[in-house]
Every structure is written in C-alpha cells, then in structure tokens.
VODO-102838 format. One record per residue: residue number from 1; residue in three letters; x, y, z of N, C-alpha, C in turn. Coordinates in nm, 2 decimals. Layout:
BEGIN
+-----+--------+--------+--------+--------+--------+--------+--------+--------+--------+--------+
! num ! residu !   n.xx !   n.yy !   n.zz !  ca.xx !  ca.yy !  ca.zz !   c.xx !   c.yy !   c.zz !
+-----+--------+--------+--------+--------+--------+--------+--------+--------+--------+--------+
! NUM !    ala !      X !      Y !      Z !      X !      Y !      Z !      X !      Y !      Z !
...
+-----+--------+--------+--------+--------+--------+--------+--------+--------+--------+--------+
This chain:
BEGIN
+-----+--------+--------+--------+--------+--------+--------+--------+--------+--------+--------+
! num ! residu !   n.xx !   n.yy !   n.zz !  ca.xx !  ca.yy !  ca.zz !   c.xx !   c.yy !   c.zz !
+-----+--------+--------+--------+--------+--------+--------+--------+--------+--------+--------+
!   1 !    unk !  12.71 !  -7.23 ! -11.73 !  12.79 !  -7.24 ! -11.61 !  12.77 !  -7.11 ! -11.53 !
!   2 !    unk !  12.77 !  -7.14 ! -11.42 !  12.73 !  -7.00 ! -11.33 !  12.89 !  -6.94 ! -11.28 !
!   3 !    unk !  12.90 !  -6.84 ! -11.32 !  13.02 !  -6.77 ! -11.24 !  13.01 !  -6.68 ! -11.16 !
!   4 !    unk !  13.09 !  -6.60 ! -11.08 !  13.06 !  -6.50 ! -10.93 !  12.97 !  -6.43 ! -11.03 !
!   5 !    unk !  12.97 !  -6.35 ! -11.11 !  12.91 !  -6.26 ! -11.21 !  12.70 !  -6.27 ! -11.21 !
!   6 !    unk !  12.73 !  -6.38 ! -11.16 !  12.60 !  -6.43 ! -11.18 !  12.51 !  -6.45 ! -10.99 !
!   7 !    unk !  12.59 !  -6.46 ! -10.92 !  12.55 !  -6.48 ! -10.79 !  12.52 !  -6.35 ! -10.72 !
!   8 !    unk !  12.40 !  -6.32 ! -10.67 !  12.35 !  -6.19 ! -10.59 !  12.44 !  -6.18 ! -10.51 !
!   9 !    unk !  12.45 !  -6.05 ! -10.45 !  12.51 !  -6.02 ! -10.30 !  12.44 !  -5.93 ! -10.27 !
!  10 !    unk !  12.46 !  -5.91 ! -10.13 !  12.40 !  -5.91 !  -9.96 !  12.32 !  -5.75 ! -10.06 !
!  11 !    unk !  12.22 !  -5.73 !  -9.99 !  12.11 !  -5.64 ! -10.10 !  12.06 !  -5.63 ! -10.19 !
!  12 !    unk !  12.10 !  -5.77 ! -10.22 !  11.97 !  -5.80 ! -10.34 !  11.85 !  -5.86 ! -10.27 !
!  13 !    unk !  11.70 !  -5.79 ! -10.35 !  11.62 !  -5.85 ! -10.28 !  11.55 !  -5.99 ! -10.29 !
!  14 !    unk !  11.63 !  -6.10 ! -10.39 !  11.62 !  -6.23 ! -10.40 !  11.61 !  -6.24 ! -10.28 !
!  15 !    unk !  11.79 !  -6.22 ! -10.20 !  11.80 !  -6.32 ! -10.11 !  11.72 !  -6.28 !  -9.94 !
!  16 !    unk !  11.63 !  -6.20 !  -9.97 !  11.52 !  -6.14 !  -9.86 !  11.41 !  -6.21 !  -9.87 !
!  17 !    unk !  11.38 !  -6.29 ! -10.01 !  11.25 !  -6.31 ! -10.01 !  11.20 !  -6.51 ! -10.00 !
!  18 !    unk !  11.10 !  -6.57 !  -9.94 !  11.09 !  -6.70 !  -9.92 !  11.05 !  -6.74 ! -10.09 !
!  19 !    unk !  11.12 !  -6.86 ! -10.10 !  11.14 !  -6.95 ! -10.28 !  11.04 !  -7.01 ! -10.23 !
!  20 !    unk !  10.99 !  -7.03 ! -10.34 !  10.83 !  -7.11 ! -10.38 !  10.92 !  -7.27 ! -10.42 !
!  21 !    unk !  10.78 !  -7.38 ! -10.37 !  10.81 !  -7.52 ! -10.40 !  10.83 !  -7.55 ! -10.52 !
!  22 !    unk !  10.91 !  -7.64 ! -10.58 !  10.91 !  -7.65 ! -10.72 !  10.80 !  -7.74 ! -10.78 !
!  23 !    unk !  10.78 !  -7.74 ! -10.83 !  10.65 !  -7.83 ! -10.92 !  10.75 !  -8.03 ! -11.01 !
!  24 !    unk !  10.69 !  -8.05 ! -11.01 !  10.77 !  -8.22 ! -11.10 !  10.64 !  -8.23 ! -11.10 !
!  25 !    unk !  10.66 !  -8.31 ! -11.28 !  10.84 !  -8.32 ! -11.35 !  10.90 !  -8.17 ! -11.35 !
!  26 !    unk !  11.03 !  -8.16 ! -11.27 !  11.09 !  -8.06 ! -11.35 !  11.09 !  -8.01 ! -11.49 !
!  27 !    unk !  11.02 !  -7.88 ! -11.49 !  11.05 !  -7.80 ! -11.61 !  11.23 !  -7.80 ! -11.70 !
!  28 !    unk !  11.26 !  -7.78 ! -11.80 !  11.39 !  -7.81 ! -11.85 !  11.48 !  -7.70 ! -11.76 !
!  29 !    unk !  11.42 !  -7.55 ! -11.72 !  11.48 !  -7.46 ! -11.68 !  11.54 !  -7.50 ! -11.52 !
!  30 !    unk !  11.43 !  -7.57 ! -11.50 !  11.48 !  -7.64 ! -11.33 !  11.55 !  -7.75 ! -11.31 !
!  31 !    unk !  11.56 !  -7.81 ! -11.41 !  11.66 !  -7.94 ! -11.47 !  11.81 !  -7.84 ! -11.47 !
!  32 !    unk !  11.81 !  -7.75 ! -11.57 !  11.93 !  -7.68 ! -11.59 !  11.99 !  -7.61 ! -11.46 !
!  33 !    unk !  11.89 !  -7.60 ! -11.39 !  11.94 !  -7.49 ! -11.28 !  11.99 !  -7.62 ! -11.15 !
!  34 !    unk !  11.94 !  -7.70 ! -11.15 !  11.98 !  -7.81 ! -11.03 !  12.11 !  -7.86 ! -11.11 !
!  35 !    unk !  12.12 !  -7.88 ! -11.26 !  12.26 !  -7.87 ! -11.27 !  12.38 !  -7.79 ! -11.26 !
!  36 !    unk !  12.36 !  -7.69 ! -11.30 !  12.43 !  -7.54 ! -11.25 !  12.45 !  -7.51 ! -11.13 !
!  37 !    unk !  12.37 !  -7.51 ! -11.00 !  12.40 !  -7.52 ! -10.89 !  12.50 !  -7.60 ! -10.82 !
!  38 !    unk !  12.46 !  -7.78 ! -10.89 !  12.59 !  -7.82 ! -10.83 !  12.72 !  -7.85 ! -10.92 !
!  39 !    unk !  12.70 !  -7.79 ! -11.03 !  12.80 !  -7.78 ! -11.11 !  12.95 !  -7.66 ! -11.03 !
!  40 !    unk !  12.86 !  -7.54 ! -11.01 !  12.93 !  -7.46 ! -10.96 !  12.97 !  -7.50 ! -10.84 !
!  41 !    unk !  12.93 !  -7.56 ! -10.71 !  13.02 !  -7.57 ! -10.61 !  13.09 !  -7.71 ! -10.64 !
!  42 !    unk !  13.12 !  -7.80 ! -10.76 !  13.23 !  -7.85 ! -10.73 !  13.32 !  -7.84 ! -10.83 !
!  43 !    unk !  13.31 !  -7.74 ! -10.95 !  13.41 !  -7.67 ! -10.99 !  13.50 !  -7.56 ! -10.87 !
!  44 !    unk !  13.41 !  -7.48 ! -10.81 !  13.47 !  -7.42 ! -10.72 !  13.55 !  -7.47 ! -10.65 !
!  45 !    unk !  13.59 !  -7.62 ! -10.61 !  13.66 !  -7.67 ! -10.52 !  13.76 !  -7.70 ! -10.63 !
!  46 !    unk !  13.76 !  -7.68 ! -10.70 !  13.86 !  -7.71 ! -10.79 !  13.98 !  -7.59 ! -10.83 !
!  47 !    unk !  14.12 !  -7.63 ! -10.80 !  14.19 !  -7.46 ! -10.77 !  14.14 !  -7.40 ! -10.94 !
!  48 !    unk !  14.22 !  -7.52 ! -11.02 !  14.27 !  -7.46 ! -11.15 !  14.16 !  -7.41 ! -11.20 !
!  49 !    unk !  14.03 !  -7.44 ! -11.21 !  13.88 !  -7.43 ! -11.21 !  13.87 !  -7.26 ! -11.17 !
!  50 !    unk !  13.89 !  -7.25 ! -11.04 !  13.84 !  -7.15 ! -11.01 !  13.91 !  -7.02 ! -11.00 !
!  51 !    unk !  14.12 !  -7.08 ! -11.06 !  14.15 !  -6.96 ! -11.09 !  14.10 !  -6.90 ! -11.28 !
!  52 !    unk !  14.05 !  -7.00 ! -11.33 !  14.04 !  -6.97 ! -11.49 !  13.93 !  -6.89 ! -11.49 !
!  53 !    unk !  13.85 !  -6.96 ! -11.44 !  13.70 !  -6.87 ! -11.41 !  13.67 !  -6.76 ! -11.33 !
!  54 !    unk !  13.79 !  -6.73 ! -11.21 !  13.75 !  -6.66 ! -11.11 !  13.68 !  -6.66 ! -11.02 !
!  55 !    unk !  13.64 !  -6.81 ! -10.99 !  13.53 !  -6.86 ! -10.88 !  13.56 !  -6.85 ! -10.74 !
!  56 !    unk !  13.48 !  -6.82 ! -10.68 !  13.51 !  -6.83 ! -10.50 !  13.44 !  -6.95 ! -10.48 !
!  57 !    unk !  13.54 !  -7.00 ! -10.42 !  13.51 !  -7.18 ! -10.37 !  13.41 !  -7.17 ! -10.26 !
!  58 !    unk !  13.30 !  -7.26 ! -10.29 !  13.19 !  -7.26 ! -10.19 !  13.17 !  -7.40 ! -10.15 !
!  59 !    unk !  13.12 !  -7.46 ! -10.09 !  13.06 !  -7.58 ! -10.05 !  12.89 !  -7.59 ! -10.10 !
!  60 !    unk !  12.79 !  -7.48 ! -10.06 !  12.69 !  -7.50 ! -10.09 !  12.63 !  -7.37 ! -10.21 !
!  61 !    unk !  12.51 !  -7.39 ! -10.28 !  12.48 !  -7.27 ! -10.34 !  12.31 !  -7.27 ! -10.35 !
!  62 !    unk !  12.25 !  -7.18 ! -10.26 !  12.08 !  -7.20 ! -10.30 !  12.02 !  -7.14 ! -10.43 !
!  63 !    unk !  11.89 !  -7.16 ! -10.50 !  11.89 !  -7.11 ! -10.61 !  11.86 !  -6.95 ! -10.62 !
!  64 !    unk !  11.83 !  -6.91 ! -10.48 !  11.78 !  -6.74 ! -10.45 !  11.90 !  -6.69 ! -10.49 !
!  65 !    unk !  12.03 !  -6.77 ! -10.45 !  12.14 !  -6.68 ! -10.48 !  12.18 !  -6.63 ! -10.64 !
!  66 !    unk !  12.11 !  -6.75 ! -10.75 !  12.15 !  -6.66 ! -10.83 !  12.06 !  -6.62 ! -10.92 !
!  67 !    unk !  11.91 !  -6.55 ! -10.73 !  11.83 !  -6.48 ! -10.83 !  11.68 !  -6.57 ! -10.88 !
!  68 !    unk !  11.70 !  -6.67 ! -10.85 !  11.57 !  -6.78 ! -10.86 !  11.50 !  -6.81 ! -10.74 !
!  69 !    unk !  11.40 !  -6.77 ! -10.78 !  11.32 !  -6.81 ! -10.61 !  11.26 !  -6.93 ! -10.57 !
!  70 !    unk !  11.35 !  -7.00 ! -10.60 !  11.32 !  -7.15 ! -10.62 !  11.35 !  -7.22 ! -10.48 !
!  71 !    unk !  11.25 !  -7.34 ! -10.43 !  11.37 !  -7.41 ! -10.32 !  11.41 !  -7.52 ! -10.34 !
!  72 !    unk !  11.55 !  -7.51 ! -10.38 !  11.63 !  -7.57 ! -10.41 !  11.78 !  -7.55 ! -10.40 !
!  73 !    unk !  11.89 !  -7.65 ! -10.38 !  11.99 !  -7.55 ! -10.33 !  12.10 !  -7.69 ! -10.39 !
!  74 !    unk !  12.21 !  -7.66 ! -10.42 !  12.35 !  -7.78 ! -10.39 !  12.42 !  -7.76 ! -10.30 !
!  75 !    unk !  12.47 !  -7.90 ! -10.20 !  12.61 !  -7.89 ! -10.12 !  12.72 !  -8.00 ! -10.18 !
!  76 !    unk !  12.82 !  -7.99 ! -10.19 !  12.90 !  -8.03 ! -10.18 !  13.01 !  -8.04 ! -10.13 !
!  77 !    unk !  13.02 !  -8.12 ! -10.04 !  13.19 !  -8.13 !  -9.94 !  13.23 !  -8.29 !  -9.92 !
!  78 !    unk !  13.29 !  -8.31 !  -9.81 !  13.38 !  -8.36 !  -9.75 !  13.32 !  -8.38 !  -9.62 !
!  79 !    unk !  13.25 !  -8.49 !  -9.58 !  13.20 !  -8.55 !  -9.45 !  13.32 !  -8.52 !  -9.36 !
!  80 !    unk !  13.29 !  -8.61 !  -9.22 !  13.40 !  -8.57 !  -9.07 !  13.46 !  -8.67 !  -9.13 !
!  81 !    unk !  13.45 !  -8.81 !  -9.17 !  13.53 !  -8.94 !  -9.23 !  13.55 !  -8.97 !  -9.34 !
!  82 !    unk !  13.61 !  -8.80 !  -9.44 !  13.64 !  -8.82 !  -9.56 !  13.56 !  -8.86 !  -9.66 !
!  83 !    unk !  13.39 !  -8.91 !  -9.66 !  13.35 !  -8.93 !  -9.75 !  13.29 !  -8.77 !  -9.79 !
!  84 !    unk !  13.30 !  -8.82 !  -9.95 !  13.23 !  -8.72 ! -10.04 !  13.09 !  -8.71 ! -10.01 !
!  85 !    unk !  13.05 !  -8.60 !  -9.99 !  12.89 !  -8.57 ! -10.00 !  12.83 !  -8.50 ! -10.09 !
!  86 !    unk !  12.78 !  -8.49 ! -10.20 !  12.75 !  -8.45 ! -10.30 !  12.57 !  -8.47 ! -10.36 !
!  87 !    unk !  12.51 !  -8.36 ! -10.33 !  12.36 !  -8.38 ! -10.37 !  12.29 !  -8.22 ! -10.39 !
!  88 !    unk !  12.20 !  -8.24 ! -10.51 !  12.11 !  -8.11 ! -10.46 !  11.98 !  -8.17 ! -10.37 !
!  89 !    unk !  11.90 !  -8.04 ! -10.33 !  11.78 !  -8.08 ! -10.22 !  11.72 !  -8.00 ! -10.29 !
!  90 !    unk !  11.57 !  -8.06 ! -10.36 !  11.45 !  -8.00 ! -10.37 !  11.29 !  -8.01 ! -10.30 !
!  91 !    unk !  11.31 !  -7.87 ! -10.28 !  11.18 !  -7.86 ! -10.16 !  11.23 !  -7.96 ! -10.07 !
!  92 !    unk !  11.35 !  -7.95 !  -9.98 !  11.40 !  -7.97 !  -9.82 !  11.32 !  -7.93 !  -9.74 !
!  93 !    unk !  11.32 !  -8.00 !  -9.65 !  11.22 !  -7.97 !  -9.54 !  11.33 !  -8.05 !  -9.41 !
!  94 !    unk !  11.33 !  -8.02 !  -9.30 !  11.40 !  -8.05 !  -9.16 !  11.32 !  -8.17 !  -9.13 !
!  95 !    unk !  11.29 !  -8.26 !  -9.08 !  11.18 !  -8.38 !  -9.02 !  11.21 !  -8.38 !  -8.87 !
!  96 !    unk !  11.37 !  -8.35 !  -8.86 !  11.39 !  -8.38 !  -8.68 !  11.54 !  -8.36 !  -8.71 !
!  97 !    unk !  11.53 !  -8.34 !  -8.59 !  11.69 !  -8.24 !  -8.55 !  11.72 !  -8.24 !  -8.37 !
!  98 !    unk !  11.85 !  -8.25 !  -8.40 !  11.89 !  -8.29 !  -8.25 !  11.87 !  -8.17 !  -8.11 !
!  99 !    unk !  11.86 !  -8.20 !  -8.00 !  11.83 !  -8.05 !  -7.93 !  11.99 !  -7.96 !  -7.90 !
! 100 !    unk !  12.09 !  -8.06 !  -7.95 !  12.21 !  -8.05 !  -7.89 !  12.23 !  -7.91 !  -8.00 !
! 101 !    unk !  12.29 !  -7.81 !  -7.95 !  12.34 !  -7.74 !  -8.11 !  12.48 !  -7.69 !  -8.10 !
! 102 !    unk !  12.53 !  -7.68 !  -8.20 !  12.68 !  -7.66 !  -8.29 !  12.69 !  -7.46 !  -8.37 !
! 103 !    unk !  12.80 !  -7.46 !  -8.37 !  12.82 !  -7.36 !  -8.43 !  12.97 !  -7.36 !  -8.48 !
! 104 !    unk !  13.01 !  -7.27 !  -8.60 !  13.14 !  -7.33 !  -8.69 !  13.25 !  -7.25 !  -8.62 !
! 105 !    unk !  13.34 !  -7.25 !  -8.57 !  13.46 !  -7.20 !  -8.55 !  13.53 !  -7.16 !  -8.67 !
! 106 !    unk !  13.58 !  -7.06 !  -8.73 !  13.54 !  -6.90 !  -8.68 !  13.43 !  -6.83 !  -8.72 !
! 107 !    unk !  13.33 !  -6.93 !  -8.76 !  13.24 !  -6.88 !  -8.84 !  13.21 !  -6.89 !  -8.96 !
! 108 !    unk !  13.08 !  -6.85 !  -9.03 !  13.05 !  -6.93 !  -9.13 !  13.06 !  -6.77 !  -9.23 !
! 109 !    unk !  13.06 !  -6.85 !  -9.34 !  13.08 !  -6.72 !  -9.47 !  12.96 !  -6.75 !  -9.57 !
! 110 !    unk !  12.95 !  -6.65 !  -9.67 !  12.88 !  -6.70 !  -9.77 !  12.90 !  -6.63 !  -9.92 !
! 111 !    unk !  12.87 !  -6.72 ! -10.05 !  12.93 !  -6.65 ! -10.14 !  12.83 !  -6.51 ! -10.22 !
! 112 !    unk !  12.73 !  -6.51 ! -10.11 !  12.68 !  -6.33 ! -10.16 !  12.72 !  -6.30 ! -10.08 !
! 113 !    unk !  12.78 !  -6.29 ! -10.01 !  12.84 !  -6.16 !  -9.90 !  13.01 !  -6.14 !  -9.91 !
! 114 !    unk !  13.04 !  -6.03 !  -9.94 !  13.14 !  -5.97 ! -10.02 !  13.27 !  -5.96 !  -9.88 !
! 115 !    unk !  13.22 !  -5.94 !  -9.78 !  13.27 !  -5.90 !  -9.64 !  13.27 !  -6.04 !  -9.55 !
! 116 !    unk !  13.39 !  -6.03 !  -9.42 !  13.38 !  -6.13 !  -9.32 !  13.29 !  -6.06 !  -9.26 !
! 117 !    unk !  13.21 !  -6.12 !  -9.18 !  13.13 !  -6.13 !  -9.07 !  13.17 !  -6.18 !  -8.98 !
! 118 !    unk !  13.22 !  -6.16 !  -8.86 !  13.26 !  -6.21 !  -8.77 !  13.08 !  -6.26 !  -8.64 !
! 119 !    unk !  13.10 !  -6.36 !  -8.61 !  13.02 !  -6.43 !  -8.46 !  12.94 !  -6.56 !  -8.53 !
! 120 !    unk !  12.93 !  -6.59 !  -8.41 !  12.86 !  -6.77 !  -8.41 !  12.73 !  -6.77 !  -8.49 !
! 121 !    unk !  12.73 !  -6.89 !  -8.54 !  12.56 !  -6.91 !  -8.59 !  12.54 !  -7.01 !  -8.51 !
! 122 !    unk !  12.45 !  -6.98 !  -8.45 !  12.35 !  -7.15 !  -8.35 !  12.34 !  -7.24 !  -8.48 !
! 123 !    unk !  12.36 !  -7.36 !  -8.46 !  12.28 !  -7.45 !  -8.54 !  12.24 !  -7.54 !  -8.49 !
! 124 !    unk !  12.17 !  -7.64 !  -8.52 !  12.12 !  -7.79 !  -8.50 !  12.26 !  -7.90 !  -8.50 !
! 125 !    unk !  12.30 !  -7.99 !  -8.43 !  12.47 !  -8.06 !  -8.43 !  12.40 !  -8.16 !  -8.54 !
! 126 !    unk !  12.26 !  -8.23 !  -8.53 !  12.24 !  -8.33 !  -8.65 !  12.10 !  -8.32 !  -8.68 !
! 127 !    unk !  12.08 !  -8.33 !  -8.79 !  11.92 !  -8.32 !  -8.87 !  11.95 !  -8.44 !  -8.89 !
! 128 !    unk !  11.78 !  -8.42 !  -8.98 !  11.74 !  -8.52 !  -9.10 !  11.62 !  -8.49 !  -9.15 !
! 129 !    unk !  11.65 !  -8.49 !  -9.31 !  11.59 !  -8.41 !  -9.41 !  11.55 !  -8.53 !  -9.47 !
! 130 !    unk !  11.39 !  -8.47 !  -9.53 !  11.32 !  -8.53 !  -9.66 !  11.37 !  -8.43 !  -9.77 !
! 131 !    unk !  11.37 !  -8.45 !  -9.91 !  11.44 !  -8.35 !  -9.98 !  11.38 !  -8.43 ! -10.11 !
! 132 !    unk !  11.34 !  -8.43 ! -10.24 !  11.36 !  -8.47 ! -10.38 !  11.49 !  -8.44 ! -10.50 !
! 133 !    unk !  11.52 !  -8.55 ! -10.56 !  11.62 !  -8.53 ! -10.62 !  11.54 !  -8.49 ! -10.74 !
! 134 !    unk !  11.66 !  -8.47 ! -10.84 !  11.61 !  -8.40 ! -11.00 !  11.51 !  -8.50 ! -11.07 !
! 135 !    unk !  11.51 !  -8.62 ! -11.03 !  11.39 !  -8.75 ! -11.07 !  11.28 !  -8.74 ! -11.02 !
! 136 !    unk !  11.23 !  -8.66 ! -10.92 !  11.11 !  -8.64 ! -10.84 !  11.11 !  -8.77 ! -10.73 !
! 137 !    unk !  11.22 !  -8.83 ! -10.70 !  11.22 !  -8.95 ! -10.62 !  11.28 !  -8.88 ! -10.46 !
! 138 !    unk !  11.16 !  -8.90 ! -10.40 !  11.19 !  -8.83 ! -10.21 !  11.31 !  -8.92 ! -10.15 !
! 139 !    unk !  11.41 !  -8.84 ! -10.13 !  11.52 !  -8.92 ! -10.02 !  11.53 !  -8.85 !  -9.89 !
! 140 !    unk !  11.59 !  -8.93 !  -9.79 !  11.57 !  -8.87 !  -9.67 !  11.72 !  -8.90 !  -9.61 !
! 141 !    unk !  11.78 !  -8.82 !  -9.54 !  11.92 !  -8.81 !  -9.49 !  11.96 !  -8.75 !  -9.37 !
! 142 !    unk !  12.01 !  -8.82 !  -9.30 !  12.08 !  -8.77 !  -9.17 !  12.23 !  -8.71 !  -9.14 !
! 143 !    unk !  12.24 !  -8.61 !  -9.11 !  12.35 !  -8.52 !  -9.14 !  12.39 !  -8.45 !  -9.00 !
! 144 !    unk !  12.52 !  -8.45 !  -8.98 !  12.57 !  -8.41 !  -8.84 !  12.69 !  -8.31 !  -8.89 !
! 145 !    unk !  12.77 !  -8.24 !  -8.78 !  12.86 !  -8.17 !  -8.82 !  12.87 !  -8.11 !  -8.89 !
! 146 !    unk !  12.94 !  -8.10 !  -8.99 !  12.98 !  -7.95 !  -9.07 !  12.89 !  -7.97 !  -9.20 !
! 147 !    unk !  12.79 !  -8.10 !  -9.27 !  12.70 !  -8.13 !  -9.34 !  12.61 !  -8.05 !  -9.29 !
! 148 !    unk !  12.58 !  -8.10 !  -9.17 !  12.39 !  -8.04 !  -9.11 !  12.44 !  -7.90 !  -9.10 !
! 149 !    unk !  12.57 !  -7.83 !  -9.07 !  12.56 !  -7.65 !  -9.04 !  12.55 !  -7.63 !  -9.23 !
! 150 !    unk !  12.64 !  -7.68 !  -9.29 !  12.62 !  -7.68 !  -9.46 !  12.48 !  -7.63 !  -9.45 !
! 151 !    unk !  12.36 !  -7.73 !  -9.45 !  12.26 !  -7.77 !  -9.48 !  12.13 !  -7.65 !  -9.47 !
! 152 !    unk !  12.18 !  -7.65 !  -9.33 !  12.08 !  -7.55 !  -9.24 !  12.10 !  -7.39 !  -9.29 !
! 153 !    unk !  12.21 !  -7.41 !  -9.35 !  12.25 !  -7.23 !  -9.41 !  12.18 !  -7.23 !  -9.54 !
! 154 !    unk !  12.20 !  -7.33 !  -9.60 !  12.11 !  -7.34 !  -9.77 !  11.98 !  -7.32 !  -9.72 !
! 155 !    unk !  11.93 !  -7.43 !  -9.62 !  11.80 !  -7.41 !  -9.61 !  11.74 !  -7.24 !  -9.57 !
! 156 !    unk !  11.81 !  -7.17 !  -9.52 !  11.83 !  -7.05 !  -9.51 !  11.75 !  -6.95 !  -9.56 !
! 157 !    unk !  11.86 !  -6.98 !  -9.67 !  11.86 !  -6.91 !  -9.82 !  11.72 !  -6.89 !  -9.88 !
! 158 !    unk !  11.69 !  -7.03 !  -9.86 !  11.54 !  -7.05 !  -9.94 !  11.45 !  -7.00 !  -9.83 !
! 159 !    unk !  11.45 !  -6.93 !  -9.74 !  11.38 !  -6.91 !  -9.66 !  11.41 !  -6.74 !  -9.60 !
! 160 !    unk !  11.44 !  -6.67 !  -9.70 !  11.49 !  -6.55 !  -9.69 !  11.59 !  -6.50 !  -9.56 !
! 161 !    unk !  11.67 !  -6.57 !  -9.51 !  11.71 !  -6.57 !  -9.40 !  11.90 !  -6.57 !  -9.46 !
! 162 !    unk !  11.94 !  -6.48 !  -9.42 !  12.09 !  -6.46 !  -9.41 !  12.18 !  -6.56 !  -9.28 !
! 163 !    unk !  12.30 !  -6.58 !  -9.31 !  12.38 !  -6.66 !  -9.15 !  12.38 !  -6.56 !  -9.07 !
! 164 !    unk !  12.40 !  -6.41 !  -9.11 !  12.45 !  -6.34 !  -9.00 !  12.30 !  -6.29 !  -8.92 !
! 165 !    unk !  12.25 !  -6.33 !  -8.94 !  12.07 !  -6.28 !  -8.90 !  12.08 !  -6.36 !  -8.75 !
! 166 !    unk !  12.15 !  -6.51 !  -8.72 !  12.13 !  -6.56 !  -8.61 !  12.23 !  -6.51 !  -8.53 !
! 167 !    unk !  12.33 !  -6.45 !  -8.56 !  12.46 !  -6.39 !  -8.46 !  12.39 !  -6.31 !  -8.41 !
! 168 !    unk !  12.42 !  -6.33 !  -8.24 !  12.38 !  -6.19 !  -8.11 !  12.51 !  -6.09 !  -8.17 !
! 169 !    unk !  12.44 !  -5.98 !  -8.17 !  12.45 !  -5.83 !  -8.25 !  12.53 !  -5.78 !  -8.17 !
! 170 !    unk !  12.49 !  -5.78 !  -8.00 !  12.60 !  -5.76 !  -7.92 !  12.71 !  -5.81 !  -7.83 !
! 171 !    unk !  12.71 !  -5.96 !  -7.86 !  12.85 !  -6.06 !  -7.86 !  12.83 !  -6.14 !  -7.94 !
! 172 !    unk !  12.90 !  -6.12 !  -8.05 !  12.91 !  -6.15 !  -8.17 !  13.01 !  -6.33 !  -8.13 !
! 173 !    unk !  13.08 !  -6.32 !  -8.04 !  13.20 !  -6.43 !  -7.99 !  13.18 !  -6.48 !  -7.90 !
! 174 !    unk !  13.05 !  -6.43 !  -7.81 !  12.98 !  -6.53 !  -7.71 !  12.96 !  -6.62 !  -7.73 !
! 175 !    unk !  13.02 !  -6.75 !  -7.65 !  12.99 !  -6.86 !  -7.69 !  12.83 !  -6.93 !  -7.58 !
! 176 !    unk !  12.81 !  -6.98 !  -7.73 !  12.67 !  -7.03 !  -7.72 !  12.57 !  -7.11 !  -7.64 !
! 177 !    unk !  12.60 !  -7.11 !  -7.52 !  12.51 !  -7.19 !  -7.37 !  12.45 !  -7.33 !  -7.46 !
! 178 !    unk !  12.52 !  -7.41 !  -7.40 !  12.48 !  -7.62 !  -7.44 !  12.52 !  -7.62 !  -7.58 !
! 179 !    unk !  12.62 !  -7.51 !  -7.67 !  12.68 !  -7.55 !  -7.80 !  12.77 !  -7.61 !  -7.83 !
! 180 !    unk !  12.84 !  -7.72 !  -7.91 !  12.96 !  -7.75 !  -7.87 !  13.04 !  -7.71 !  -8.00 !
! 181 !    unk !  13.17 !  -7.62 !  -7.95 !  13.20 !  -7.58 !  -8.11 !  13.23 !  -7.68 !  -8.20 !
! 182 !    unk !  13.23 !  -7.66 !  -8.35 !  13.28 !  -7.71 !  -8.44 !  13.39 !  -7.69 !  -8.52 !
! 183 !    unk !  13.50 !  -7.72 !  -8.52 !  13.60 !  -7.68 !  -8.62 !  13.64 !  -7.76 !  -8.72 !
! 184 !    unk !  13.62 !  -7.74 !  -8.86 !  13.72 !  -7.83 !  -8.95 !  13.83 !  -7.87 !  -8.94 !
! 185 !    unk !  13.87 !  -7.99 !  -8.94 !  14.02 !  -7.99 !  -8.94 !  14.06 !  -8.03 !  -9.07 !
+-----+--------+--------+--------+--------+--------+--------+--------+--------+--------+--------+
C-alpha cells in the first residue's frame, strides 16, 4: 500500500524527468504498481482510510510520483453527472482534444507539492485518449471537465512537467482569453 511516506515532493528529480513506455505483458512489478496507484487514490477518498493511514486525498496519482519512471498513472473521481470514474492509463497518449480550454477554479493542487500554489492551469475542456489497461487491451475515452483537467495533469507527470509550470508567473489570476472556468460543485 502506498502512503504519503512513499510519494516524492516538488525536488525530487523523478518528477523532472519523462517515464519510459511500459513493455506487455506486464512484469509482476508493474502489475503491483498499477495496483497501488489506484489503490491509493480511492483509499484516499475514503475519510476513515485516510485518517488511519494519514493519507492526503487525491483524485489522481502518476507512477513518477512515487519515484517510478514509468507511464502510467490512476484517476479516480466523480464525473459532472455523478458517475464514478475509476481507471489506470498505460502509455496514454491525447488523440484529439477540443480547441476550447478550461481551467479549475481555484486551482489545481497536487499530492507532491507540500504548499498552495495559487493561478490557473490552461487546459483542454475535452480530450480523448488511447490508453492500455493492466490486460494489455487498448481503450479509448472521451473526457470533458474536471476528468480531462484530472487527466491532463497525470499526463503531466509522466512527461516531467509540474501544474504550476503552465501558470503566467506574472498573473497568476489572470483569466485565461477563450477559457471558460471550471468549478466543482
């Protein structure tokens, strides 16, 4: 089981560097790790879970974060219409994505970074990904709102790229020209 103890933060040079494709059949180690990944973010959504353990509730977790340079990553949440979304992505790749873009009100967090960051991330308002699951079978998925900003931050990860790397440095709360914000409700 992965706990905070085990997840890099902001200076580690995992999460600077681009993850290599994974190979299938998954190795047992990569079998273990796509379960740990999304083991840990839906424990984390769980209070009693995450006070026993000490977990900071995440939605997503890439495998750079804990230290694997793998691409691969889990999300787990809560679509705009209450369904459950629950999947890992290996070797994700974007196929098409809308020109419209979104950004999260008040902004996005992440569980290696110890501090708020305050300002917008640009994103894409809807993708759609080719991705393999732990069977080596290619699924492809269309994602809008708070999924596709989810999505686009994991893909990130695997791509040595932090959220706060896309925030303007010097208006951090500028809102974003043709973005339309996003807010959870």
């Amino acid at each position: 089981m992965i706990l905070m103890k085990d997840i890099v933060r902001e200076g580690h040079p995992a999460l600077r560097k681009q993850a290599k494709e994974v190979v299938f059949p998954l190795s047992d180690a990569d079998q273990e790790l796509a379960a740990d990944l999304i083991e840990y973010v839906v424990n984390s959504q769980e209070t009693e879970t995450c006070d026993r353990y000490g977990l900071r509730p995440g939605i997503g977790l890439a495998a750079p974060q804990v230290n694997k340079l793998k691409r691969m990553f889990a999300i787990h949440i809560e679509e705009e219409d209450n369904k459950p979304l629950s999947f890992v992505a290996i070797n994700p790749k974007i196929v098409s994505h809308s020109v419209e873009k979104t950004y999260l009100v008040p902004g996005e967090g992440c569980l290696s970074v110890d501090r708020d960051v305050e300002g917008y991330v640009p994103r894409y308002a809807r993708i759609t990904f080719k991705a393999y699951d732990i069977d080596g079978k290619e699924y492809k998925k269309r994602l809008k709102g708070f999924a596709a900003i989810a999505f686009q931050h994991e893909l990130d990860h695997l791509n040595g790229v932090m959220f706060y790397d896309h925030i303007d440095k010097r208006a951090p709360l500028k809102e974003i020209p043709g973005a339309i914000p996003f807010e959870r409700t």
